[in-house]
N, C-alpha and C positions, 0 to 999 in steps of 0.2 A: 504493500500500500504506500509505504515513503515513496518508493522510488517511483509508481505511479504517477503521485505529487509533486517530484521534485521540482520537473521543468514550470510548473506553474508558480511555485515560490519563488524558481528563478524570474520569472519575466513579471513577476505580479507587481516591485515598484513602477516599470514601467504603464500597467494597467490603472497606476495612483488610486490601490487600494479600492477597485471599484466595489461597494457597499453590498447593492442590487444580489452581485455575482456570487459573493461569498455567502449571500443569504440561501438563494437557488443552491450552491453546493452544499451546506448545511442539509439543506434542509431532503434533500438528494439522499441522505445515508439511512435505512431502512434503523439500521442498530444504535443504541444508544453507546455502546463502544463506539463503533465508529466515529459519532459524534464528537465524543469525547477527545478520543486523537487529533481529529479534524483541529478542535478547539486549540488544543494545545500544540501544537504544530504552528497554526496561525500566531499564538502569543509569544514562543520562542524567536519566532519570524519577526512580530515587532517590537519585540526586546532586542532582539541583534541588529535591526536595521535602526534603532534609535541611539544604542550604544554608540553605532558606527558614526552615526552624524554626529553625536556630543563629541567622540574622540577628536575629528576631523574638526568642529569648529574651537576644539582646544589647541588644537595644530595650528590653527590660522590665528587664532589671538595671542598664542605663544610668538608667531614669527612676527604678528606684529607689534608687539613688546620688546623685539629684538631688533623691526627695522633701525636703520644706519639713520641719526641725525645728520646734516648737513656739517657739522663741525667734526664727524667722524672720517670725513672725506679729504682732513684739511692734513696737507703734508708737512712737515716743518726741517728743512734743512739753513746749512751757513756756513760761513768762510771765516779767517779773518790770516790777515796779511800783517806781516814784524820785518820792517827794512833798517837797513843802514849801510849808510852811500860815503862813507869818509874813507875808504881802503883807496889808498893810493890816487887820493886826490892831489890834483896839480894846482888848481883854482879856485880857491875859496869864495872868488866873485859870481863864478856859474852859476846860475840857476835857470828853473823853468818852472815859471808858476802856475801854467797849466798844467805841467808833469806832476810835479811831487814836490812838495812843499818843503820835504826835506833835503832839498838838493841846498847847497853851498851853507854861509853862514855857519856857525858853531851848532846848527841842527846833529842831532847824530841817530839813536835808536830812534824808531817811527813806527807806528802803527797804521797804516795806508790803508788796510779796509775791516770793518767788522759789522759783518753784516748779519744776517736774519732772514731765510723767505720763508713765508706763509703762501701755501698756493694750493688748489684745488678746485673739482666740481662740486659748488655748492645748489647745481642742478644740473639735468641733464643738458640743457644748453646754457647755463652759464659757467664759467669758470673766475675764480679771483686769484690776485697776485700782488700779493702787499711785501716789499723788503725797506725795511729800514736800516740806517746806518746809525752803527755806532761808534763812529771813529771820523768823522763831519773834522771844518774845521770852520772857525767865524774868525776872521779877522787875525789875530795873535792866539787865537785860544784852539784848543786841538780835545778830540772826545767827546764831541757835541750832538745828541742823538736826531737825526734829521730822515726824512721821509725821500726814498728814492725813488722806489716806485708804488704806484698804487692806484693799480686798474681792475675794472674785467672787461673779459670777452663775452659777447652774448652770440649764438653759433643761431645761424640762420637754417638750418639742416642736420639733422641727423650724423652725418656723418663729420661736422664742426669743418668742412673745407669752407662755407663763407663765414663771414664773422666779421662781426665790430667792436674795436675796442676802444674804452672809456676810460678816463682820467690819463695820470702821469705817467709817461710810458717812455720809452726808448723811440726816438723819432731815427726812421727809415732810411736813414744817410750815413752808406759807409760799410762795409763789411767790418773793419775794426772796432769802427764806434760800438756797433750793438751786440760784440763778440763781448762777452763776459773777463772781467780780470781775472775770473776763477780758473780761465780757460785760456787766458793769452799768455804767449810766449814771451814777447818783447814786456819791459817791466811796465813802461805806459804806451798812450797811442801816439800815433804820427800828432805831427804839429796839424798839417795841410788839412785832411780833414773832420779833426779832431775841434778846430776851434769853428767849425759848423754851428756848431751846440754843444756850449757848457755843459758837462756833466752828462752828453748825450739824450738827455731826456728833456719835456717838457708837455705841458699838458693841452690835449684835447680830443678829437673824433680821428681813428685811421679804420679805414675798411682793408681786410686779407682777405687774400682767394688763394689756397691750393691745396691739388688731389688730395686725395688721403694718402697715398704711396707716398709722394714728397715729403708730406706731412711728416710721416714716418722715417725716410730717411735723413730730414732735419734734427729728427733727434737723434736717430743712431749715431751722426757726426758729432754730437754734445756728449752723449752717455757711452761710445766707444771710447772717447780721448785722440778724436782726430783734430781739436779744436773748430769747432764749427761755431757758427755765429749763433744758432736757436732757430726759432721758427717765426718768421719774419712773412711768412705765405711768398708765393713766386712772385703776384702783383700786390703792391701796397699803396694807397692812395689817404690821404687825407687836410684836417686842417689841424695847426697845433697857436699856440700862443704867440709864441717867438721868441720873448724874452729867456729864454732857456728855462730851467728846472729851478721849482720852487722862487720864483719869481713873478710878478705880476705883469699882467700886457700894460703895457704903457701909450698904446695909440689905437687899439681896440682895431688894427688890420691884422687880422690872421695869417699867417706863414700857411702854403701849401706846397704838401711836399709827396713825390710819389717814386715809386719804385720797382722796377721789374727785376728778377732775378731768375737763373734757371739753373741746377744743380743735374750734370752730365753722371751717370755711370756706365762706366766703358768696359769692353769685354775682359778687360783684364784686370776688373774690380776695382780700377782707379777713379775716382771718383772727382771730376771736374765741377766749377760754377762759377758761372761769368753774371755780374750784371750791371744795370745803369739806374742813376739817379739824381733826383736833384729836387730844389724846393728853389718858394722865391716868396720872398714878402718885403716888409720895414720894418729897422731894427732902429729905435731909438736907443741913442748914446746917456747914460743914466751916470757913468762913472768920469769924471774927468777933472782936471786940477785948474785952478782957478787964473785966469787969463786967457787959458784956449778957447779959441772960438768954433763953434762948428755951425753945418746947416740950419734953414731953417727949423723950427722945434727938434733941432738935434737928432731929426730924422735920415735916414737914409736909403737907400736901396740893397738887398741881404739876396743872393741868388747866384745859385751854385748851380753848377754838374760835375758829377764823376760816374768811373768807371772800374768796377772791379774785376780781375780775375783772380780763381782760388782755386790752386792744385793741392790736396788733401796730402798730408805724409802718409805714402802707401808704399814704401817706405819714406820718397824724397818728396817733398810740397815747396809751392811756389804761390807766394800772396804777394799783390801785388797792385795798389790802385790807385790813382791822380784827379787830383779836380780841377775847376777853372771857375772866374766867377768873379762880383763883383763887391765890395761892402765898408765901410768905412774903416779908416787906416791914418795914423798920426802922421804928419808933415812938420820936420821940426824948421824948415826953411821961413814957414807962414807959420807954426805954434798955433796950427789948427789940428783940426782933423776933417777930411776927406777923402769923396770918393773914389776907392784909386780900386784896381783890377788886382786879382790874387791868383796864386796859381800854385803847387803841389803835389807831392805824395811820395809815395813810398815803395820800397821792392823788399823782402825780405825771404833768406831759404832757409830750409829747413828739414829736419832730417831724423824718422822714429826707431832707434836702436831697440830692443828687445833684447832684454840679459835678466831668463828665468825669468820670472814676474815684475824687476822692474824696467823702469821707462826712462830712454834716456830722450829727449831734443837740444843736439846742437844747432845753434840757430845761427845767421849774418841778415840783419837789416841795415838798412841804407834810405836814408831821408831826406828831403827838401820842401823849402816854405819859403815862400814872398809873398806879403800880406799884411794884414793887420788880424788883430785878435779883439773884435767887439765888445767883447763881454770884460776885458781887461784894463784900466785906468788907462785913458786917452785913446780907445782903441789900438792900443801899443802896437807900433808898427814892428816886422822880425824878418831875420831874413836868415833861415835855418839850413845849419847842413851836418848833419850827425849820422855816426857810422856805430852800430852796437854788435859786438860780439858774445854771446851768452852760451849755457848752455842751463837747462831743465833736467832735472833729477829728480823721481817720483819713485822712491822704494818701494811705501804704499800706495795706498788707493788715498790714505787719507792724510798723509805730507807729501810737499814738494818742497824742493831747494831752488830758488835760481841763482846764479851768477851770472851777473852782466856786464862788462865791461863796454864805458862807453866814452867815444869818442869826441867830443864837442863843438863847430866855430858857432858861436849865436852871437846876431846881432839885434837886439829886441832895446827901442828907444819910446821913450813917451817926453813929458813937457820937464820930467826931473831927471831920468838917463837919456843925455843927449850924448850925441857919439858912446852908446855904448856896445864896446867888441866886448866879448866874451870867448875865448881859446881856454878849453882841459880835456881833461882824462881822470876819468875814475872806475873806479872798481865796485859796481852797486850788487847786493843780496839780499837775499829774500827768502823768508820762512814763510809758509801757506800751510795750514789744517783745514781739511774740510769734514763738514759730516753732516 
């Protein structure tokens, strides 16, 4: 008689228990045994089919007791950087203020970066990216905790290839500029187009476009240790402030600046990427010493292009990129400042040894700059020619050594260094912890 029955208990939730039916069977059994069975068959049936749904909806209020908050998602890594540039200095007068602060002077041990990122999906299409600095410097003062970057991306698709990103971010100009110091070779950036934008960053709207594959091989070039720049998308367009990073717009004309890029891999795993860019706005002059005169409201014209190529060390790498362009620049003949033409860049090679698990890069760059530097008192005019021989030592994953020996002529004048040449040699190092 069970096995009779079975197939009907099998298929009876899907019948939803029809009332009618089970009465007619009932009522169908001549024996009061029968019935009896009948009976109790039926209640064992919805004893086990109510169990089973209380287990299953404990299952489901268990997992979601246990879904992921959005601060679950949040990743937290960081660096921090320990120099000191006095080994076998020649010239105590050298320096580069937009390099490292601790160049020349009775400066000696330095803390160049300490930083902090917070990053992750705090939804499925958005993502955030907060790093602050703790190792800033105002003025004479040094260890000053300040905001570097601090955006997100909102993914237009599923698969986050379009996207727009919001607040303080890394503006689009330059394969060096937006390569992380966590990740570059040379100790800082070129001069040429490095004084683009102070501190590389500055705040406003950039739209990215690219595949998902790209996507993906942007980071493998950051998280293998082939020094790649990040993920910057193939095409990048937007508007930013201008005044560079943590600064205010001063004439409320936004800088637009946009970028193409395109990363080659060749049959023999080497991995190429060339690209072009450039921006253009007005930059008003905010810093300057008392008697120089500049345009009118000290505005100017800010508008660049360059051009990068970047051969990956697979073993041997070649980076390499120049700009051209137009933006205000000190004259000490008239002890103004004006608009004068600029022009730049860099070549540098490079080379990844492998011995057991650690990482050697011996590197040579080579640099040039005619220009002025905007964001620097009087728009300090420079006329750069520096030659660095280094090499990178990574035992682990989580120190590195650099040693860079660097060669110097600068000439960088404003309305109080007039004629001033600058000739040395030093011997600069560097401790890095990451984690």
């Amino acid at each position: 008689m069970l096995a009779f029955f079975t197939p009907f208990f099998i298929t009876l939730p899907n019948c939803l228990f029809n009332i009618k039916l089970l009465y007619y069977i009932f009522m169908s059994f001549t024996s009061n045994f029968q019935k009896q069975i009948f009976i109790y068959l039926v209640c064992c049936f919805l004893f086990t089919a109510n169990y089973s749904f209380s287990q299953k909806s404990e299952v489901k209020a268990d997992e979601t007791s246990k879904a992921k908050k959005w601060y679950d998602n949040i990743n937290i890594r960081g660096y921090a950087q320990i120099r000191y540039n006095k080994l076998f200095e020649t010239n105590s007068n050298l320096g580069c203020e937009q390099c490292d602060k601790s160049w020349g002077g009775t400066n000696s041990f330095f803390i160049r970066r300490g930083r902090i990122v917070f990053s992750g999906d705090v939804h499925e299409r958005v993502y955030i990216y907060v790093q602050p600095d703790f190792a800033s410097a105002a003025g004479t003062t040094n260890m000053i905790f300040q905001i570097r970057d601090a955006y997100f991306d909102l993914s237009l698709d599923s698969k986050k290839e379009y996207r727009f990103r919001f607040g303080q971010s890394k503006v689009p100009y330059g394969f060096e500029n937006m390569q992380s110091s966590q990740n570059r070779l040379a100790l800082d950036r070129n001069d040429a187009l490095n004084s683009a934008v102070s501190n590389e960053r500055d705040l406003g709207v950039f739209f990215y476009w690219a595949p998902k594959n790209k996507r993906e091989l942007f980071s493998k070039l950051v998280n293998t240790g082939l020094k790649g720049s990040g993920d910057y998308g193939i095409f990048g367009i937007g508007f930013y402030n201008g005044q560079t990073a943590n600064r205010p717009e001063s004439n409320n004309n936004q800088h637009l600046a946009a970028r193409i890029s395109y990363p080659f891999e060749l049959n023999n795993s080497q991995i190429l990427e060339t690209s072009i860019q450039g921006y253009k706005g007005k930059y008003v002059v905010n810093t300057k010493t008392s008697g120089v005169t500049t345009l009118s409201n000290a505005e100017y014209n800010d508008d660049r292009i360059a051009a990068s190529i970047i051969v990956y060390p697979q073993p041997f790498g070649i980076q390499m990129e120049y700009n051209i362009g137009t933006g205000p620049e000190y004259d000490k003949i008239t002890n103004s400042i004006q608009q004068k033409n600029l022009y730049g860049g860099y070549i540098q090679a490079m080379y990844n040894v492998k011995i057991n698990k650690q990482n050697l890069f011996p590197f040579v760059k080579y640099q040039t700059y005619n220009g002025g530097k905007k964001h620097e008192l009087d728009a300090r005019s420079y006329d750069v020619n520096d030659l660095e021989i280094g090499l990178e030592w990574q035992p682990i994953k989580n120190f590195e050594l650099v040693a860079d020996y660097t060669i110097s002529n600068r000439q960088y004048e404003d309305a109080i260094l007039k004629n001033n040449i600058q000739k040395g040699s030093l011997l600069r190092l560097q401790a890095q912890f990451n984690f």
